[in-house]
C-alpha positions in Angstrom: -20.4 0.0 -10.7 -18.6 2.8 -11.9 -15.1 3.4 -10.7 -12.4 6.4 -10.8 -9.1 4.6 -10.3 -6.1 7.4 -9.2 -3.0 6.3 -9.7 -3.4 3.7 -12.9 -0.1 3.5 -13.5 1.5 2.0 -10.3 1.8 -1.6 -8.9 -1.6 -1.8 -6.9 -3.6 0.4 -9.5 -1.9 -1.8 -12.4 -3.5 -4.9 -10.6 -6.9 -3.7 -10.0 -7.4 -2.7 -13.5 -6.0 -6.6 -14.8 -8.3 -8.0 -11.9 -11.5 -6.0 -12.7 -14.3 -8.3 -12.2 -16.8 -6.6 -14.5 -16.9 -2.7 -13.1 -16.5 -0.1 -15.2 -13.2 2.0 -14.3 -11.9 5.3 -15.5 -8.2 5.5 -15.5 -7.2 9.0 -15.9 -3.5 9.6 -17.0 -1.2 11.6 -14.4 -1.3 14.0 -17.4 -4.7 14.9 -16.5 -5.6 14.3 -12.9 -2.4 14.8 -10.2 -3.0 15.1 -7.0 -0.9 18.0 -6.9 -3.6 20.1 -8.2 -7.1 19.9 -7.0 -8.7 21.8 -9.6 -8.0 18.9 -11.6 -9.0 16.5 -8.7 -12.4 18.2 -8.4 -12.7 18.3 -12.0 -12.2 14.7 -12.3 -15.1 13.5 -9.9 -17.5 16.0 -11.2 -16.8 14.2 -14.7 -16.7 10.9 -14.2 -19.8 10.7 -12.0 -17.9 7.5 -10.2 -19.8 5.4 -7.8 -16.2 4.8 -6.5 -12.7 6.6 -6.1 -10.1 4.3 -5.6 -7.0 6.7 -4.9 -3.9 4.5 -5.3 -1.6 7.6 -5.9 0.8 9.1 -3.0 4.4 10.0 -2.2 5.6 7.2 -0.4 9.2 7.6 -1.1 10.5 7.1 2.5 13.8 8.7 2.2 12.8 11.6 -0.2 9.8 12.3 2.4 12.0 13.7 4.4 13.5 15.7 2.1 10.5 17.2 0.8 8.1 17.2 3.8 5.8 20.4 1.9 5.1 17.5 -0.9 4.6 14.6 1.0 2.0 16.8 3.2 0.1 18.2 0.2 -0.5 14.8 -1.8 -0.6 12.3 1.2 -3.0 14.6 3.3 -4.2 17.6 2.0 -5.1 16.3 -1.6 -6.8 13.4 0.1 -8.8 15.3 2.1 -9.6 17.7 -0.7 -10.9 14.2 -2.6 -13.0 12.7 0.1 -14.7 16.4 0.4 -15.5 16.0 -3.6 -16.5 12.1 -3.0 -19.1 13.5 -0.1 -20.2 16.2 -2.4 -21.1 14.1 -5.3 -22.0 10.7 -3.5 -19.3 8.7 -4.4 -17.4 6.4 -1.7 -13.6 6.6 -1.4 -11.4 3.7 -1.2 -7.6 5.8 -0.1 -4.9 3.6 1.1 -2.5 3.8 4.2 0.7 2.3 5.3 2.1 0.4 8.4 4.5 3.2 8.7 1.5 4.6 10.8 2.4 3.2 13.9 5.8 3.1 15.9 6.6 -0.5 15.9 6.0 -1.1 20.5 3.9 -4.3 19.5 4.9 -7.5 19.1 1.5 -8.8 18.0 -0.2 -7.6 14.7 -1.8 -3.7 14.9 -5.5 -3.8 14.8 -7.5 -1.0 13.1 -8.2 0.5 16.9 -4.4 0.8 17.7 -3.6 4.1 17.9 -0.9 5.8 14.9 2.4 6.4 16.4 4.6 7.6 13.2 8.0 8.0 13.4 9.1 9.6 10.2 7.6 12.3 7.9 6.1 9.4 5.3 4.2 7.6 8.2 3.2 11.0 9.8 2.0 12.4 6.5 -0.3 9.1 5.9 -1.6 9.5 9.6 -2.5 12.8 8.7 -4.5 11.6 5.9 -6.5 9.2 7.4 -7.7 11.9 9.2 -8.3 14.1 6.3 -10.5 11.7 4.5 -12.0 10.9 7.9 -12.9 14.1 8.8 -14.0 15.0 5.1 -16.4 12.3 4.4 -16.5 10.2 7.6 -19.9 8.0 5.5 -17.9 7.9 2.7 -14.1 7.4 3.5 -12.6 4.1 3.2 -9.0 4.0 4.6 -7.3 0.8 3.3 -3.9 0.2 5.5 -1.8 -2.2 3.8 2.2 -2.9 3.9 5.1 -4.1 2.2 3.8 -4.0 -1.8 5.3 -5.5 -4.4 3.7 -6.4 -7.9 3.9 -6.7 -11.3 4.0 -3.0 -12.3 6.9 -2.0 -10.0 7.0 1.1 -8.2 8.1 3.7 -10.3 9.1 5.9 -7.5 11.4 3.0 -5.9 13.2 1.5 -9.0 11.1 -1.7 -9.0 9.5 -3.9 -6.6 12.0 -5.7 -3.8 11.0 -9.1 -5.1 12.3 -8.1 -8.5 15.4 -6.5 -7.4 16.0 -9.4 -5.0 16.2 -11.6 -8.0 18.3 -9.3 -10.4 21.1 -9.2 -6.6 21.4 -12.5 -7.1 22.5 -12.1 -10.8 25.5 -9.5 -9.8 26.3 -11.5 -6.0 27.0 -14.6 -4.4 26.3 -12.4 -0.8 24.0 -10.2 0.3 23.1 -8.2 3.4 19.6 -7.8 4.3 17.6 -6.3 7.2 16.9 -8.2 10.0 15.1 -5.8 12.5 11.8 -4.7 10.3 9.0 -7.4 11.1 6.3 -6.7 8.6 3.7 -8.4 6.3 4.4 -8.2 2.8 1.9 -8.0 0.2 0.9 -9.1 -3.2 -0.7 -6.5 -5.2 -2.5 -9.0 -6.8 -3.9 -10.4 -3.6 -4.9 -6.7 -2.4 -6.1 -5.8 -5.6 -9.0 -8.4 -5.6 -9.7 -7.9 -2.0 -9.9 -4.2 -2.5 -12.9 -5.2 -5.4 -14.4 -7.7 -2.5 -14.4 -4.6 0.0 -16.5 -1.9 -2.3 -18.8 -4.9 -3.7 -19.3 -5.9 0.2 -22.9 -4.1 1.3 -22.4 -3.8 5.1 -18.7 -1.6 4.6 -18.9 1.5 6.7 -16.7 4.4 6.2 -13.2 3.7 8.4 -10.2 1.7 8.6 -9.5 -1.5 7.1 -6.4 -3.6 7.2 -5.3 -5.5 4.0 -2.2 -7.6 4.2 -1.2 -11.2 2.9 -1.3 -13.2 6.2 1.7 -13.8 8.4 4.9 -11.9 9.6 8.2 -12.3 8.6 11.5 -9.5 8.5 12.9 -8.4 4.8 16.3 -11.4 5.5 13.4 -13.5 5.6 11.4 -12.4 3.0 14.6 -12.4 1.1 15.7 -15.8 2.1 12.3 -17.2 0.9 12.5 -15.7 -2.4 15.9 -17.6 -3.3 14.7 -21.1 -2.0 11.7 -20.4 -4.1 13.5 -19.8 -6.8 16.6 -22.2 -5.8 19.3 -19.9 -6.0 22.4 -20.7 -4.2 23.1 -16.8 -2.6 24.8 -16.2 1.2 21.9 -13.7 2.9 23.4 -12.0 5.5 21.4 -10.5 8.5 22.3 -7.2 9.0 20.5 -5.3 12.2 20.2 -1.5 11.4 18.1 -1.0 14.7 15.4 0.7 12.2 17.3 3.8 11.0 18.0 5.0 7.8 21.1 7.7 8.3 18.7 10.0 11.3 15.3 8.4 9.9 13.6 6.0 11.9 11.2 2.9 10.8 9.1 0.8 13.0 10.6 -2.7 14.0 7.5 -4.1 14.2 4.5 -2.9 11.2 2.4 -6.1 11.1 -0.5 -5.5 10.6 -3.9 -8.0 11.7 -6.9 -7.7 9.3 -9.4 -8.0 11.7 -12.3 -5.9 10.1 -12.3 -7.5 7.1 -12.0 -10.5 8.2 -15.3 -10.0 10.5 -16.7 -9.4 7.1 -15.5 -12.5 5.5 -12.5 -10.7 3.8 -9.5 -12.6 4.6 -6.2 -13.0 2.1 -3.5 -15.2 1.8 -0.4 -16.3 3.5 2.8 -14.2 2.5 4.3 -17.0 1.4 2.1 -18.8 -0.8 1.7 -15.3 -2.6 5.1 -14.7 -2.8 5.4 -18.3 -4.7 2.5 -17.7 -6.7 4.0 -14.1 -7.9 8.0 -16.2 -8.7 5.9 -18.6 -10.6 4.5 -16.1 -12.7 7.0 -13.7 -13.5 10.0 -15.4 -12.5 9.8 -19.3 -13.4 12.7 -20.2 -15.3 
């Protein structure tokens, strides 16, 4: 299979090109295919002559979202719209990815891939809009892959670093630390989406729609955070802190979980949070 990986560079697209079972994949460099110009987008598909796009790239800089709402619209909808029209045009599926930030938190069970988006900031309305895009596009060929919580061994440029890492460098500056207490999510291993990602395309019976990959579980960032130092057994004071899901006048969902119920009716299933995240400290982090 040949593939067109976007977005090479980052955390998730740095793991599907270590975990590559066979396939072959072009990795364009920013350089020469951003998303920010679909000239080059076009070109890119119309070269490569990809059996697959796997678009990993976006603006998903919460924060700056908000600052730059004209950006976040053009690469996190319109460009991805733009793609799936190319993918349709030149028979090639897409495999885009979403967020949790789609929905508005009400639940207090996992979101299914039925559950209707709710966003609540430009980022999650943005990515909402883009599932539509690519929907509307190339509704045979348009994989939407929601996911939540990332961290891997590439970082995220855009963010400084993954939260795992930075959790571990706090504890190198701090004997306290605040942390989050009101965001319920499921953080997720790169490494374990990556290789479910490569299930998904190899899988015969995938339709065009939604899909939701997440490590099992549920669990708030103080927890997440808390884990991470028993893992590692470092002696740190985590302190809850309840923001009520703002950031300044932004506002995140208090509950983003997400339940993978689509793939797992297709045998796809990934797992827990924690035995990733122990899996991930062992590797990069074991002393």
């Amino acid at each position: 299979m040949k593939i067109l990986l976007i977005g090479a560079t980052g955390q998730l697209g740095g793991d599907l090109l270590r975990n590559n079972p066979g396939h072959e994949i072009v990795a364009p460099a920013r350089s020469q295919l951003d998303l920010q110009d679909v000239g080059q987008i076009e070109k890119a598909v119309r070269n490569a002559g990809p059996d697959v796009v796997i678009n990993c790239a976006a603006f998903h800089n919460v924060p700056l979202c908000e600052e730059q709402p004209e950006k976040a619209f053009f690469i996190n909808c319109f460009a991805v719209g733009r793609l799936a029209g190319f993918c349709r045009e030149h028979d090639a599926r897409l495999v885009t990815f979403s967020t949790d930030y789609v929905f508005g938190g009400e639940k207090r069970t996992p979101y299914v891939e039925s559950d209707p988006p709710h966003p609540l900031q430009i980022y999650g309305i943005t990515r909402a809009a883009g599932e539509y895009a690519a929907i509307a596009a190339a509704p045979e060929h348009a994989v939407i892959v929601r996911t939540c919580g990332l961290y891997g061994r590439s970082g995220a440029a855009s963010k400084g670093g993954n939260f795992v890492d930075k959790r571990v460098d706090d504890a190198k500056r701090a004997k306290r630390l605040e942390m989050a207490c009101d965001q319920t999510i499921s953080p997720t291993s790169t490494d374990d989406l990556s290789r479910a990602v490569f299930r998904l395309i190899s899988h015969q019976g995938v339709a065009g729609g939604i899909y939701h990959l997440v490590n099992e579980g549920q669990c708030t960032w103080f927890e997440f955070t808390k884990a991470i130092y028993e893992e590692l057994g470092i002696d740190i004071e985590v302190v809850p802190v309840d923001r009520k899901g703002m950031s300044g006048q932004m506002r995140r969902p208090l509950y983003s979980v997400l339940g993978n119920d689509a793939a797992r009716a297709i045998g796809i299933t990934l797992p827990s949070w924690r035995d990733a995240l122990c899996r991930y400290l062992k590797e990069n982090h074991a002393s």
